[in-house]
C-alpha positions in Angstrom: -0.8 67.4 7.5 -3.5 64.6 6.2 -0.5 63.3 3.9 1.9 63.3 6.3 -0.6 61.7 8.8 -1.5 58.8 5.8 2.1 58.3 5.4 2.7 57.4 9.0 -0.2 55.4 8.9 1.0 53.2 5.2 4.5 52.8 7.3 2.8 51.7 10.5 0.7 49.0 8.5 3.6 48.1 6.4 5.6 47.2 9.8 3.1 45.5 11.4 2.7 43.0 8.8 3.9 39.8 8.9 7.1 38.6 7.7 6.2 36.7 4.4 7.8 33.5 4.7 10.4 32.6 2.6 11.2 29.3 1.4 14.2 27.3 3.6 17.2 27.4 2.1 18.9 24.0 2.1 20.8 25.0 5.6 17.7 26.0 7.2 16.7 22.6 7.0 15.9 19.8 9.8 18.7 17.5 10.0 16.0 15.0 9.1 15.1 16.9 6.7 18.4 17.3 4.8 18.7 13.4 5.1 15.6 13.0 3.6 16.2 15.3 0.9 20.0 14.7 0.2 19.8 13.7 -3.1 18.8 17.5 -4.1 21.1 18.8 -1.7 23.4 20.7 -4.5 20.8 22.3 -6.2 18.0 22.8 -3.5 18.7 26.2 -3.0 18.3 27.1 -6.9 15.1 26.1 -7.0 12.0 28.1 -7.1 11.0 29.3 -3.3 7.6 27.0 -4.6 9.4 24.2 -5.2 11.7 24.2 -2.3 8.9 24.5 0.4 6.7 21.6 -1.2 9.8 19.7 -0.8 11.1 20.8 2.7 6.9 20.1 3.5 6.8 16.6 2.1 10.3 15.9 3.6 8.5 16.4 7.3 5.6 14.6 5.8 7.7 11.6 5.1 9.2 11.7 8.6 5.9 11.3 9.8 5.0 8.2 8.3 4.9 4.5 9.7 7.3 2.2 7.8 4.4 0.4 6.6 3.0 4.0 4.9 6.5 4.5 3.2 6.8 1.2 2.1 3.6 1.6 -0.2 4.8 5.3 -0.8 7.3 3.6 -2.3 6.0 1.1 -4.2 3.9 3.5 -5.7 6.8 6.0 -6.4 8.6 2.6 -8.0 5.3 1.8 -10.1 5.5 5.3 -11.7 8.7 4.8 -12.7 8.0 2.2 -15.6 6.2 5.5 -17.4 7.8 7.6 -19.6 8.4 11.0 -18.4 5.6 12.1 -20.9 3.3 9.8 -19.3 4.2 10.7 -16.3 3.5 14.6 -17.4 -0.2 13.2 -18.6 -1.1 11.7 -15.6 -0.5 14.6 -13.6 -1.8 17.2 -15.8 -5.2 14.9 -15.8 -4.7 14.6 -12.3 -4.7 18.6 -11.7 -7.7 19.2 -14.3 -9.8 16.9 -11.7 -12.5 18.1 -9.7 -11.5 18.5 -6.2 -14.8 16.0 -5.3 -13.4 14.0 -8.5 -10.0 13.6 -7.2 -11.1 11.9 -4.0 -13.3 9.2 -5.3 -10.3 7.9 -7.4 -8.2 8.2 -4.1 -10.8 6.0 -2.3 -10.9 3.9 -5.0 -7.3 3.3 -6.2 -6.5 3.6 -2.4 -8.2 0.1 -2.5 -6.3 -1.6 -4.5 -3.2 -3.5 -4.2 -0.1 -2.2 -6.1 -0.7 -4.2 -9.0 -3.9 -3.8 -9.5 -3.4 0.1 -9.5 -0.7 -0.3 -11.8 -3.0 -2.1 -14.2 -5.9 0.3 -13.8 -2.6 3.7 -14.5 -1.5 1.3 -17.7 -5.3 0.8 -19.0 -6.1 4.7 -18.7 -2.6 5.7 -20.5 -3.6 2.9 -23.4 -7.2 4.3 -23.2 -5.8 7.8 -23.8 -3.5 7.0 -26.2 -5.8 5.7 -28.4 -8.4 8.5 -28.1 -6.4 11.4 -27.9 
């Protein structure tokens, strides 16, 4: 009896879970969404479950912004793209080995700066790096 009764009580607990959420699936998307997103449209739905929600999340993120906010997200995006893929991979793997109270000073402070100017301060860290490896 105390099995069966533990039994009942596993399946009970395992039913009132909740659901866990999957990633969308590239027809589960928002139409705004899917616009946003369009140029991974063919192969969104290979994609890890990880990667496709951080996508589908910043693709309602982007929805949200002013057009003033997405045109310096894109300026940004644009300044990134003068860096080697390599580069690029540095930057982000120094960016992730940050202190979360680290992180946010350099926010503040590159958040200060014009495009340029953070462009210049990227450039002088990758040269810095480069030479002291």
């Amino acid at each position: 009896m105390p099995a069966k009764c533990s039994r009942i009580l596993m399946l009970i607990a395992t039913l009132s879970m909740p659901a866990l959420a999957e990633s969308p699936r590239w027809n589960q998307l928002s139409p705004e969404q899917q616009r946003v997103l369009k140029k991974h449209e063919l192969q969104f739905d290979d994609m890890s479950e990880q990667r496709r929600q951080r996508l589908a999340d910043n693709a309602s993120r982007w929805s949200s912004l002013t057009p003033e906010q997405k045109q310096q997200a894109r300026a940004r995006f644009n300044g990134l793209k003068q860096f080697s893929p390599e580069q690029r991979q540095d930057l982000r793997s120094r960016w992730e080995a940050l202190p979360p109270d680290q992180r946010q000073r350099l926010r503040r402070r590159l958040s200060g700066m014009t495009p340029d100017q953070r462009q210049r301060a990227i450039t002088r860290m990758l040269e810095r790096q480069q030479q002291n490896p």
